[in-house]
N, CA, C and O atoms as a MOPAC input file, in Angstrom:
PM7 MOZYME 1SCF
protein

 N    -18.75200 1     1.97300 1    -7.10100 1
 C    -17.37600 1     2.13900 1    -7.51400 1
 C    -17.26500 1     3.26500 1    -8.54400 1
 O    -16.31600 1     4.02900 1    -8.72000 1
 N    -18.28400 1     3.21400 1    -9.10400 1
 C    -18.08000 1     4.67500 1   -10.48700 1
 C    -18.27600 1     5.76200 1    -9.65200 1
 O    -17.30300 1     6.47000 1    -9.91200 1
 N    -19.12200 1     6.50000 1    -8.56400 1
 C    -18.87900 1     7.36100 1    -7.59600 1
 C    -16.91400 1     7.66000 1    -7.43200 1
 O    -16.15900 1     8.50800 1    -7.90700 1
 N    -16.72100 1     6.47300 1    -6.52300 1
 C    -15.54700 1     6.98500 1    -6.25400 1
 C    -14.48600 1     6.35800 1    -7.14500 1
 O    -13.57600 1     5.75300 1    -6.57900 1
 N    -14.49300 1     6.41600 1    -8.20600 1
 C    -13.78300 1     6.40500 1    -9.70900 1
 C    -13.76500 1     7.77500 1   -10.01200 1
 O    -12.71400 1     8.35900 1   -10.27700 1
 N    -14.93800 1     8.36300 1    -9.99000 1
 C    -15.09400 1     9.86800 1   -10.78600 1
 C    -14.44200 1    10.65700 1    -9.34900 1
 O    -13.69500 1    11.56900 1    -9.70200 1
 N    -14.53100 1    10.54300 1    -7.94900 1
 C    -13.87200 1    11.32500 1    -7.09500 1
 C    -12.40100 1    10.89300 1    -7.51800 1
 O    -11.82700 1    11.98200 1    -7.55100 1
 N    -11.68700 1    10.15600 1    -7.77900 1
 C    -10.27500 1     9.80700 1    -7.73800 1
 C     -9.66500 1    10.14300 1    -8.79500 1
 O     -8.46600 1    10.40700 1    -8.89200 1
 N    -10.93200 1    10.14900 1   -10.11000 1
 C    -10.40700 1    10.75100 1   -11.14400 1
 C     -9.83900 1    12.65000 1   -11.01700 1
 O     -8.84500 1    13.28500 1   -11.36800 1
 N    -11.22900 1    12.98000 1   -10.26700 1
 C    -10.40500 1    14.37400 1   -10.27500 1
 C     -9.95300 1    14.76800 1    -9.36900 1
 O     -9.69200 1    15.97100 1    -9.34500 1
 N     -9.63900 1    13.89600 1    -8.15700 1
 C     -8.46000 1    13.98200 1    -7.50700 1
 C     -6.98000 1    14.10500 1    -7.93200 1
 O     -6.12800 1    14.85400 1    -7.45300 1
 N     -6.88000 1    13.37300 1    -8.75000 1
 C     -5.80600 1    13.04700 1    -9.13200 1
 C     -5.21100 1    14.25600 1   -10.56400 1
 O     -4.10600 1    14.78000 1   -10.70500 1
 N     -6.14800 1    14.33600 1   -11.21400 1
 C     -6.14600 1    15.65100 1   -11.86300 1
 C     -5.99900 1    16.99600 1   -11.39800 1
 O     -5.20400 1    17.80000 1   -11.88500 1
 N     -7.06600 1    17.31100 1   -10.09500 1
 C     -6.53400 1    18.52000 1    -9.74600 1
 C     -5.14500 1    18.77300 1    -8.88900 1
 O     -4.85300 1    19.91700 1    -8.54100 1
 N     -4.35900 1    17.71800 1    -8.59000 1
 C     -3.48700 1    17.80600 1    -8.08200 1
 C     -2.31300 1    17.27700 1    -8.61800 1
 O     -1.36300 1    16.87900 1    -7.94400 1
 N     -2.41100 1    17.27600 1   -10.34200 1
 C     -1.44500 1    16.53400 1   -10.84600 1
 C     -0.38800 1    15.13000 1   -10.42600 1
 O      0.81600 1    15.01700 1   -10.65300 1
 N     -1.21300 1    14.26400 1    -9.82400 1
 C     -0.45600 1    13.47100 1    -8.98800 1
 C     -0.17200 1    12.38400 1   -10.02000 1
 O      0.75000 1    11.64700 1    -9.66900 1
 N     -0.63000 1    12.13500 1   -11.01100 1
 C      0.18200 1    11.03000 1   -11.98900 1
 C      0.83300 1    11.30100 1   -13.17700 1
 O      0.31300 1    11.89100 1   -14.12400 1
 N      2.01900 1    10.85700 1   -13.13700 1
 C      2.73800 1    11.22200 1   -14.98200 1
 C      2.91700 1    10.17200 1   -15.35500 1
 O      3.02700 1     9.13400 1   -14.70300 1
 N      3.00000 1    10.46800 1   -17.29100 1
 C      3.21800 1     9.19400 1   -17.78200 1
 C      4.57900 1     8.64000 1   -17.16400 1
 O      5.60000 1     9.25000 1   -16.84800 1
 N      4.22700 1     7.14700 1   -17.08700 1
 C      5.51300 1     6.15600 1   -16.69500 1
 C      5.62200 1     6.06500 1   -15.51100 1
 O      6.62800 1     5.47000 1   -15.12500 1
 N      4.66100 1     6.60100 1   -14.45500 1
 C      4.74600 1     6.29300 1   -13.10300 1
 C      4.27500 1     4.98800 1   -12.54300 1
 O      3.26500 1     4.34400 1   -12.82900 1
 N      5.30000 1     4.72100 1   -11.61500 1
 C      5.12100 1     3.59600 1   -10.82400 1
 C      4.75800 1     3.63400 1    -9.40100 1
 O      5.64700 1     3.78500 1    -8.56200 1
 N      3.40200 1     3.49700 1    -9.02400 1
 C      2.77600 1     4.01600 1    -7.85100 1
 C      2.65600 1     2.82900 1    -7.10100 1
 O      2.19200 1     1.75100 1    -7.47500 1
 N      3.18100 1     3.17800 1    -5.86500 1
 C      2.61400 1     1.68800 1    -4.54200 1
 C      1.50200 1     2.51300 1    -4.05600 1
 O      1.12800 1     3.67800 1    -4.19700 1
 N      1.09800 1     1.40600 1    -3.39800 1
 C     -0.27300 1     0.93700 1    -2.35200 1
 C      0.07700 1     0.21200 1    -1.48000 1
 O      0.13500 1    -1.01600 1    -1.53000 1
 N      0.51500 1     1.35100 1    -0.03100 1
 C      0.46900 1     0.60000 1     1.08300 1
 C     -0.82600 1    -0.44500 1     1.48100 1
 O     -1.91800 1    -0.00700 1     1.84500 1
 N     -0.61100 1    -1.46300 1     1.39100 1
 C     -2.02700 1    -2.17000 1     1.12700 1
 C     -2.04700 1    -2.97700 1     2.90400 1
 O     -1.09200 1    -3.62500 1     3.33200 1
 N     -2.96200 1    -2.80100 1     3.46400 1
 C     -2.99700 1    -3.42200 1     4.82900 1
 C     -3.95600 1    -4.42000 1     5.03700 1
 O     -4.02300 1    -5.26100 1     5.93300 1
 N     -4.92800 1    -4.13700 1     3.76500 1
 C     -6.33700 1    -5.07800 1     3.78200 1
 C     -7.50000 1    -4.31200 1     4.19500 1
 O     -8.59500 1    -4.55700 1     3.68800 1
 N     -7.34700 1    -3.33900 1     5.13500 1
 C     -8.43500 1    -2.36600 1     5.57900 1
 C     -8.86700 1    -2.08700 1     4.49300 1
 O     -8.28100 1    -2.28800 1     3.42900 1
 N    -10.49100 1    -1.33700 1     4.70600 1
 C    -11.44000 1    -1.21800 1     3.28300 1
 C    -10.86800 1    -0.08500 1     2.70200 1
 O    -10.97300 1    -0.09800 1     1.47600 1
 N    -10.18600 1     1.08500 1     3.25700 1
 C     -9.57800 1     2.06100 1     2.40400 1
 C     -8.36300 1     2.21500 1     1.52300 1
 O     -8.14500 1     3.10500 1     0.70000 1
 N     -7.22000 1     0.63700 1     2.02100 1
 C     -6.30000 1     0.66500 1     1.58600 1
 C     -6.93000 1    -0.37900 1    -0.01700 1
 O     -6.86200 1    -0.06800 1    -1.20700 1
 N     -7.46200 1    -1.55200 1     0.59800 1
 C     -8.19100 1    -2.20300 1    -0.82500 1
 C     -8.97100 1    -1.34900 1    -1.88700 1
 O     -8.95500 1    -1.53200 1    -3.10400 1
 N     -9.72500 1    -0.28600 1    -1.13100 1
 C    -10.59200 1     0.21000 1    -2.34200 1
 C     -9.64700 1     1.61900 1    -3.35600 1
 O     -9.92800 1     2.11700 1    -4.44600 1
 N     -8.80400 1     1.82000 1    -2.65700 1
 C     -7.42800 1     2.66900 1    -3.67600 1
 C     -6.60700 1     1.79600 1    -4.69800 1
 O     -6.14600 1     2.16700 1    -5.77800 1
 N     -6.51600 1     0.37500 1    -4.03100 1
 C     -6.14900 1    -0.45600 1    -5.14100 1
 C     -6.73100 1    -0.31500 1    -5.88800 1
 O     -6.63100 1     0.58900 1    -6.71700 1
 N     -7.88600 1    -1.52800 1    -5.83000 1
 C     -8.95300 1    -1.57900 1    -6.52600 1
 C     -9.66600 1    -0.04500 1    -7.92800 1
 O    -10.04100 1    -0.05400 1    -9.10100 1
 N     -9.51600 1     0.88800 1    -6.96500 1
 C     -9.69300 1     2.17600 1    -7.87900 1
 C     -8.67000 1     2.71000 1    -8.91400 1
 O     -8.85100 1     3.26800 1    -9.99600 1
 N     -7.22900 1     2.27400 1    -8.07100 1
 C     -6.34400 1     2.62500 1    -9.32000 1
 C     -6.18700 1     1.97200 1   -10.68900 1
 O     -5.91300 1     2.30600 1   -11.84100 1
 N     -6.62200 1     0.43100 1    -9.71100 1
 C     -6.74100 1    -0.59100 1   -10.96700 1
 C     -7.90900 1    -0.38000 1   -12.08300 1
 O     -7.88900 1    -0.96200 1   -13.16700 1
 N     -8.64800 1     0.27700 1   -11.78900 1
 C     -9.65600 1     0.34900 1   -12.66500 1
 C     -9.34800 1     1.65600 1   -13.42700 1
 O     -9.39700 1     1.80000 1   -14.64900 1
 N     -9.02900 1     2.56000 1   -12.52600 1
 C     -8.73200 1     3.81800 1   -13.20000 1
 C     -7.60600 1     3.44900 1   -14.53600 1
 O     -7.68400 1     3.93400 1   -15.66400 1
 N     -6.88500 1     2.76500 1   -14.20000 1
 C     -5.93800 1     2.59200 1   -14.89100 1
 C     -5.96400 1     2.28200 1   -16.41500 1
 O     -5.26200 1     2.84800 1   -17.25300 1
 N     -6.87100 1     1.30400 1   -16.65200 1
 C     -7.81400 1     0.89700 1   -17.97500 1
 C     -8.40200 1     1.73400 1   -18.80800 1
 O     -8.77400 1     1.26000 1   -19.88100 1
 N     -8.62200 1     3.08900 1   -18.55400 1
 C     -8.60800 1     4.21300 1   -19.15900 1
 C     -7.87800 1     5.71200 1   -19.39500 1
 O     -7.85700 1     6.58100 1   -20.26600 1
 N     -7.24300 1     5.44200 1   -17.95700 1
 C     -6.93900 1     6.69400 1   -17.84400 1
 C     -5.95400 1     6.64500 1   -18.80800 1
 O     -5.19600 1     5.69000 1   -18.97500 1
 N     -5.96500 1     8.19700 1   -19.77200 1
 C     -4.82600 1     8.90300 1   -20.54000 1
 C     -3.41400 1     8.58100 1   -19.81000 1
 O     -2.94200 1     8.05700 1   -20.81900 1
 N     -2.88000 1     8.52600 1   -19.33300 1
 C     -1.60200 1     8.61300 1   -19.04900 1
 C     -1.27100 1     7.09200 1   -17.91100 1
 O     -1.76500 1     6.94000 1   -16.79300 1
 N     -0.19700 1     6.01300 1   -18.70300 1
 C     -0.09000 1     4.94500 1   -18.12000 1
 C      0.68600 1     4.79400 1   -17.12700 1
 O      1.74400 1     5.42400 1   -17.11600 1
 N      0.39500 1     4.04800 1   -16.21000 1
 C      1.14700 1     4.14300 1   -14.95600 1
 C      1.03900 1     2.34300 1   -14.51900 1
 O      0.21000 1     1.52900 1   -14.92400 1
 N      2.50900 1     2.07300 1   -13.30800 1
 C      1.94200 1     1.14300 1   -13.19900 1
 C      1.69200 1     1.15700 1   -11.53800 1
 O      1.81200 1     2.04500 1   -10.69500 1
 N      1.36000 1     0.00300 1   -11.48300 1
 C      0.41300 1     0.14800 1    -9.72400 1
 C      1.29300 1    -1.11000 1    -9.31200 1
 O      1.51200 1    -2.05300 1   -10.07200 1
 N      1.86100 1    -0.98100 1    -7.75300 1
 C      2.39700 1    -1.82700 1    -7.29400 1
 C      1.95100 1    -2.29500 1    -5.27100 1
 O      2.21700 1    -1.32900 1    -4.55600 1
 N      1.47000 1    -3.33200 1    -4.59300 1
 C      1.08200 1    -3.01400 1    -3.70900 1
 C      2.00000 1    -3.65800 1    -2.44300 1
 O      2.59200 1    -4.70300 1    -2.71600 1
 N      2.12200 1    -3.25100 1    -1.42200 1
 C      3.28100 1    -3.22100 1    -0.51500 1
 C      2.21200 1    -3.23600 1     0.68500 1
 O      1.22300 1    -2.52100 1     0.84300 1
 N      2.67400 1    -4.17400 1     1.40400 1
 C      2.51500 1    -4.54400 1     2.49800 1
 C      3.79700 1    -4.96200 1     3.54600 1
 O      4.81100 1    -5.61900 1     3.31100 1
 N      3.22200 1    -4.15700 1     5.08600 1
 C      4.80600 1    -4.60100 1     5.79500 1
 C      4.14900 1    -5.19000 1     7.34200 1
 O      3.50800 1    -4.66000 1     8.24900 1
 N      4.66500 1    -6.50200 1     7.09800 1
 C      4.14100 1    -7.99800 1     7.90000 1
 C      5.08000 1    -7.02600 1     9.13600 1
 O      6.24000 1    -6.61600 1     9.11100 1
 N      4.26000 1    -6.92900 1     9.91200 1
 C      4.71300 1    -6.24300 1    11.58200 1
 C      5.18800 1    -7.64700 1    12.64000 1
 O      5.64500 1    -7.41900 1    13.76000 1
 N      5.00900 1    -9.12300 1    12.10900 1
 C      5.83900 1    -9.69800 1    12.54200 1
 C      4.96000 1   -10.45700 1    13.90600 1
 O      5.49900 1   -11.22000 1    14.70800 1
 N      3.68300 1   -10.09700 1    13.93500 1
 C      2.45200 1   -10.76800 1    14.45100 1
 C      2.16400 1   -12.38200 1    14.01800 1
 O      2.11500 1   -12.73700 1    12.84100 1
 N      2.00900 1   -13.17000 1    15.00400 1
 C      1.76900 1   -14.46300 1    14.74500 1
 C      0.66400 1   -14.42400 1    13.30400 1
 O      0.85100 1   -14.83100 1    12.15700 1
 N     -0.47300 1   -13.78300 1    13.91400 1
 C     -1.34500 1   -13.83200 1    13.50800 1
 C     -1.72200 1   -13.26200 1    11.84700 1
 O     -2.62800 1   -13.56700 1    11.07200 1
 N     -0.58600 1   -12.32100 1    11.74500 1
 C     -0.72100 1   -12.01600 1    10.20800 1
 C     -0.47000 1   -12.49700 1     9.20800 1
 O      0.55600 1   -13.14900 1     9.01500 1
 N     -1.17900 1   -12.32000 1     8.52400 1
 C     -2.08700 1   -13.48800 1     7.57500 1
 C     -2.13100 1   -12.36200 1     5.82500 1
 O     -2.94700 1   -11.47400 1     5.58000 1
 N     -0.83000 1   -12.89600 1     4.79800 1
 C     -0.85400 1   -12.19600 1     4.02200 1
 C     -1.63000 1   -12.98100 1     2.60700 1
 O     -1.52400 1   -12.55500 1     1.45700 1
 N     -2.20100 1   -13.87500 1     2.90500 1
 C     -2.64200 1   -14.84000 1     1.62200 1
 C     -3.73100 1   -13.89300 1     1.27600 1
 O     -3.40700 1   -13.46200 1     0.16900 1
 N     -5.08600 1   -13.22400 1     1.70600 1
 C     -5.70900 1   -12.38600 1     1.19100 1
 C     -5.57800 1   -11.21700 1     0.65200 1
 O     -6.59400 1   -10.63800 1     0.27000 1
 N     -4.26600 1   -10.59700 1     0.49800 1
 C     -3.75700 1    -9.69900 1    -0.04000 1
 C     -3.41300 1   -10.16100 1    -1.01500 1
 O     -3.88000 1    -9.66800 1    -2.04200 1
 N     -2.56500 1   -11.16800 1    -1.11800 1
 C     -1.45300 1   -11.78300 1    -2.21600 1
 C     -2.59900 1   -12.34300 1    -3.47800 1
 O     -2.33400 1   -12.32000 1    -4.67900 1
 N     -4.11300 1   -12.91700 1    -2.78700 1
 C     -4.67300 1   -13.44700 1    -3.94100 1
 C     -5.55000 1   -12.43300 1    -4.39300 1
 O     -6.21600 1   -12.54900 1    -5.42100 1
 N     -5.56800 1   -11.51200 1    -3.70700 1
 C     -6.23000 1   -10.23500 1    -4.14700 1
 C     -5.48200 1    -9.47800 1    -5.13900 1
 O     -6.23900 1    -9.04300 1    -6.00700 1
 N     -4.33900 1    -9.18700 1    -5.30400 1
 C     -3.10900 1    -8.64800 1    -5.73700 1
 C     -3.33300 1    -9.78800 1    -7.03500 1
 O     -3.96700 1    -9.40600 1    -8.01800 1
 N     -2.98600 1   -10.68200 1    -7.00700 1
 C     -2.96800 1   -11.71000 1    -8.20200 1
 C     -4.32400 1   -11.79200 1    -9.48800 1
 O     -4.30000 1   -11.96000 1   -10.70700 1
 N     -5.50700 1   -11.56400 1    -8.41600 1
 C     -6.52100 1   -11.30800 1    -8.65700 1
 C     -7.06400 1   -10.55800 1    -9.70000 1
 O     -7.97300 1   -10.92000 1   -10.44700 1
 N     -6.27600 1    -9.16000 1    -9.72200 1
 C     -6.54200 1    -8.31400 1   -10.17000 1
 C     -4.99200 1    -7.72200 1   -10.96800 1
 O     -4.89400 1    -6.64500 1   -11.55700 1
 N     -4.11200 1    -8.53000 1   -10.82700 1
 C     -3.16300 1    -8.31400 1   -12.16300 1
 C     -2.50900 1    -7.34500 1   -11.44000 1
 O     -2.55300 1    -6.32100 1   -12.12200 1
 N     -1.83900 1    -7.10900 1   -10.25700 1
 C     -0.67700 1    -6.28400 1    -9.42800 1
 C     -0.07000 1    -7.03400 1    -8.94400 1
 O     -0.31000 1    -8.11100 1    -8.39900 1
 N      1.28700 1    -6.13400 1    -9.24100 1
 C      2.60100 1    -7.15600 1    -8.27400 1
 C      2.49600 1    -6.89000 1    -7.10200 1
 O      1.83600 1    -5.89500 1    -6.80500 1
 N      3.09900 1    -7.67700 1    -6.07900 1
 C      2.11300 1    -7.87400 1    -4.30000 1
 C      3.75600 1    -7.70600 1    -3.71400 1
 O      4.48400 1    -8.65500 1    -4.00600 1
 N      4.24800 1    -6.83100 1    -3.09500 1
 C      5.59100 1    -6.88100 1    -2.21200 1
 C      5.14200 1    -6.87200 1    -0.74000 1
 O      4.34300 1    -6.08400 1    -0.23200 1
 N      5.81700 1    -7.92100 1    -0.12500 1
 C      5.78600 1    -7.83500 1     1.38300 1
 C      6.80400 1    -8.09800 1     2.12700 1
 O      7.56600 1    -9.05500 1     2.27200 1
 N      6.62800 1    -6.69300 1     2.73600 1
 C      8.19200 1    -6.55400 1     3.40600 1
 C      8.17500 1    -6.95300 1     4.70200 1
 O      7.17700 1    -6.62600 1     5.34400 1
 N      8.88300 1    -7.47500 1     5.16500 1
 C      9.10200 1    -8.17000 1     6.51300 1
 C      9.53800 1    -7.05300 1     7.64600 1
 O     10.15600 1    -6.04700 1     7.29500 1
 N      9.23000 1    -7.25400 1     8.84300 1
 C      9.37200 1    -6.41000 1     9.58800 1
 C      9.66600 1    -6.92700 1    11.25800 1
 O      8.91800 1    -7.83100 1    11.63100 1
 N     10.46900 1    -6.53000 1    12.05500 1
 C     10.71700 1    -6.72800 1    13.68400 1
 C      9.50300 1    -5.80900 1    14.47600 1
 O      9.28700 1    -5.89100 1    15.68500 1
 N      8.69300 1    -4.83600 1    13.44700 1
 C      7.91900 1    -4.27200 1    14.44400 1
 C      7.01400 1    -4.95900 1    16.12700 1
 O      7.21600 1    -4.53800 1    17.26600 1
 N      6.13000 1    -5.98600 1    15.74100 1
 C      6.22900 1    -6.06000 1    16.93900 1
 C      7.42900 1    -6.65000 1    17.88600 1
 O      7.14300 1    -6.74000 1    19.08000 1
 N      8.46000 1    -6.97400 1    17.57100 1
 C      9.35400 1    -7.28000 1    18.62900 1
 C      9.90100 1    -6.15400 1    19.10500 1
 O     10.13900 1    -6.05900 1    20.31000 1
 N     10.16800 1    -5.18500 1    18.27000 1
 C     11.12200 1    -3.52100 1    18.58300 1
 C      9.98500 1    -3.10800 1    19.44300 1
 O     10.45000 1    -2.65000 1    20.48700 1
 N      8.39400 1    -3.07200 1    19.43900 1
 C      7.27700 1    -2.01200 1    20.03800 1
 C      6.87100 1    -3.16500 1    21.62500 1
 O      6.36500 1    -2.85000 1    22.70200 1
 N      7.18500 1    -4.02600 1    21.30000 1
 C      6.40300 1    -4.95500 1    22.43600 1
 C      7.46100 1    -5.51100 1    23.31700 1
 O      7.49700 1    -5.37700 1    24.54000 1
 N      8.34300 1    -6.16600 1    22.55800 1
 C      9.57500 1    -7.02400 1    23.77300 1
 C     10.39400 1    -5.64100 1    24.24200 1
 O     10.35800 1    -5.08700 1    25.34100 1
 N     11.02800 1    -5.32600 1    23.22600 1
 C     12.36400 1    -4.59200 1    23.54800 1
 C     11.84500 1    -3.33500 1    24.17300 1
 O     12.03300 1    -3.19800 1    25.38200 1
 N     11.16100 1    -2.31500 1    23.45000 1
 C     10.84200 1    -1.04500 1    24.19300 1
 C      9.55400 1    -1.00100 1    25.33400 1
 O      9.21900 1    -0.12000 1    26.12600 1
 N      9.15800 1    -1.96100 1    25.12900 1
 C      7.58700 1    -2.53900 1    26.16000 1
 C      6.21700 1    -1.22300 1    26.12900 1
 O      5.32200 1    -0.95600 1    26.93100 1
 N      6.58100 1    -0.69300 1    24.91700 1
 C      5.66700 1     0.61900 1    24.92500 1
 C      4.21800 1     0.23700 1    25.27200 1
 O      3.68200 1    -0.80500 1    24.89600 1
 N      3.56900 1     1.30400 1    26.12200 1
 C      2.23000 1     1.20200 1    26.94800 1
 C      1.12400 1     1.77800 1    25.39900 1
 O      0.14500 1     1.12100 1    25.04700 1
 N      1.66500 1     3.36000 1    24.53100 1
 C      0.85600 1     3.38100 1    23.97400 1
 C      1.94600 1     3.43300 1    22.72800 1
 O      2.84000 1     4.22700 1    22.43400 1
 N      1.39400 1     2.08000 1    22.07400 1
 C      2.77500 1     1.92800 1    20.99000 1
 C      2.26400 1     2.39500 1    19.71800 1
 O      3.03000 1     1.96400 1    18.85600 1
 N      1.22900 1     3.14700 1    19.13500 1
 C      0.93300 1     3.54800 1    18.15800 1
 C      1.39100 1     4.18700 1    17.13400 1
 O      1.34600 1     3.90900 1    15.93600 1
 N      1.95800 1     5.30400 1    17.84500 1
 C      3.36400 1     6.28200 1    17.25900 1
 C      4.37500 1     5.76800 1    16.93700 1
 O      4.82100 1     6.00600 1    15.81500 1
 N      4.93600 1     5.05200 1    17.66600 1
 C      6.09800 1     4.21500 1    17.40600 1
 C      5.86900 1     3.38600 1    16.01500 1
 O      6.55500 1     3.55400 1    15.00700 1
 N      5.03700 1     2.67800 1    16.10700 1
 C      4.99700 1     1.51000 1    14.79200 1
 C      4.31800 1     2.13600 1    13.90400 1
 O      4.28000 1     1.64700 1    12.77500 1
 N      3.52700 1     3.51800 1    14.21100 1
 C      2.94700 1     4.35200 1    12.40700 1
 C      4.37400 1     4.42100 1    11.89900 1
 O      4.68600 1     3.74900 1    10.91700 1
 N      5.35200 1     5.27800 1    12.57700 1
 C      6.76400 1     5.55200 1    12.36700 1
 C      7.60600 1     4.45900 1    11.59700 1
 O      8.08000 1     4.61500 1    10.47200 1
 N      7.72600 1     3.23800 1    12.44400 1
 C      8.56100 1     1.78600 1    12.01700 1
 C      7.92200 1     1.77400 1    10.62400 1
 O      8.73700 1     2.03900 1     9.74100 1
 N      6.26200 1     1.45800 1    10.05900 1
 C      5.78500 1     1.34000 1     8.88200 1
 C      6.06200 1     2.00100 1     8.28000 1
 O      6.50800 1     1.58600 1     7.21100 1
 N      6.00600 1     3.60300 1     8.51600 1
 C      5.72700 1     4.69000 1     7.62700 1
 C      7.23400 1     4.24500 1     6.85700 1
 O      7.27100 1     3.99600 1     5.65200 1
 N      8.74300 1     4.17200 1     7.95600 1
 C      9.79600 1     3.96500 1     7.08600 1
 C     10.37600 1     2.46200 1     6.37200 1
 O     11.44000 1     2.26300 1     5.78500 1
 N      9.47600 1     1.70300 1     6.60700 1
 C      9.78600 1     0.61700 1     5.96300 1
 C      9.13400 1     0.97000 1     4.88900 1
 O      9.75000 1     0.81400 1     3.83400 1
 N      7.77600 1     1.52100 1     4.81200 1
 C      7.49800 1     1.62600 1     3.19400 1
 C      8.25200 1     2.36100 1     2.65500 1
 O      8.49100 1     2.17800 1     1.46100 1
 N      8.77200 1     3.26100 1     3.25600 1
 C     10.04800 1     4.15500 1     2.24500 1
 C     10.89800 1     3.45200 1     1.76800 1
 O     11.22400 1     3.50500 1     0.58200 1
 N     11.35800 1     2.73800 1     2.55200 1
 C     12.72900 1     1.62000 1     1.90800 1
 C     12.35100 1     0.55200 1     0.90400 1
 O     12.93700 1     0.23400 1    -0.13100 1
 N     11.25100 1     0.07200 1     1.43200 1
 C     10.62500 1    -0.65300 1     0.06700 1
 C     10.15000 1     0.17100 1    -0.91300 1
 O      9.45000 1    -0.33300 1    -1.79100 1
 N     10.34600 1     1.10700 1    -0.93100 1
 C      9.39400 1     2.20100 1    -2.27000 1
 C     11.20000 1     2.29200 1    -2.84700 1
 O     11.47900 1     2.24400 1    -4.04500 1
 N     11.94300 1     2.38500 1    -2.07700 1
 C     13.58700 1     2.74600 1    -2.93800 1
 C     13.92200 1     1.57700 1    -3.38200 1
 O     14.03800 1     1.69200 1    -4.60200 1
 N     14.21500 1     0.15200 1    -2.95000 1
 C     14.10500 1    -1.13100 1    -3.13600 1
 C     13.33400 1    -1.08100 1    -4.22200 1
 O     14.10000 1    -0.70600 1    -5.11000 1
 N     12.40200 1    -1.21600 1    -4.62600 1
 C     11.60000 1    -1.01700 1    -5.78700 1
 C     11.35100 1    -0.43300 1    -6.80000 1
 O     10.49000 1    -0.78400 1    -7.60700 1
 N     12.22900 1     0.75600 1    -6.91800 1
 C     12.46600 1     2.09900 1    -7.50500 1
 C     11.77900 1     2.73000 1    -7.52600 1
 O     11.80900 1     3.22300 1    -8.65300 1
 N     10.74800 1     3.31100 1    -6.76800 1
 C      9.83100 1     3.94100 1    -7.32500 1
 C     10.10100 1     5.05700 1    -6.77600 1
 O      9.42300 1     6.05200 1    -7.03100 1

């Protein structure tokens, strides 16, 4: 984790991506890349010069099967507020439009639900 602490640190430096008083989401899906940006901001956060806060967003696509309790106690876990936004995606990608390769479609549906939850949220 101190590896990619020190990559995120000067990531984030050379590209000026945090100011004081920012409120940053984390599309958080559970995959190991979306957890370990949490996880990194959260840590980063404990030192880094300039305070920010971290917020993580998840958008339930509306699958029997999805299952947000490991996010939520992960999120709790580690002292972040956990938003999960509800979503018709699979009914809009599967019943209604019957898409063969529905990938595009629902990056799209997510990509703008996290927008609306990022305005919902103010950030």
């Amino acid at each position: 984790m101190q590896k990619i602490l020190g990559y995120l640190r000067k990531a984030i430096e050379h590209y000026n991506m945090i100011e004081e008083g920012d409120k940053i989401a984390v599309g958080l899906s559970g995959g190991k890349d979306s957890i370990t940006l949490l996880m990194g901001l959260k840590s980063l956060q404990r030192f880094y010069p300039k305070n920010f806060e971290i917020i993580a967003v998840s958008v339930n696509p509306g699958f029997e099967f999805f299952d947000t309790n490991f996010l939520r106690e992960t999120c709790t876990k580690i002292g972040v507020e956990y938003v999960e936004a509800q979503s018709h995606i699979k009914e809009i990608v599967f019943d209604i439009r019957k898409e063969k390769n529905p990938c595009s479609l629902c990056a799209n549906l997510r990509r703008g639900i996290l927008n609306s939850t990022a305005i919902e949220q103010r950030l």
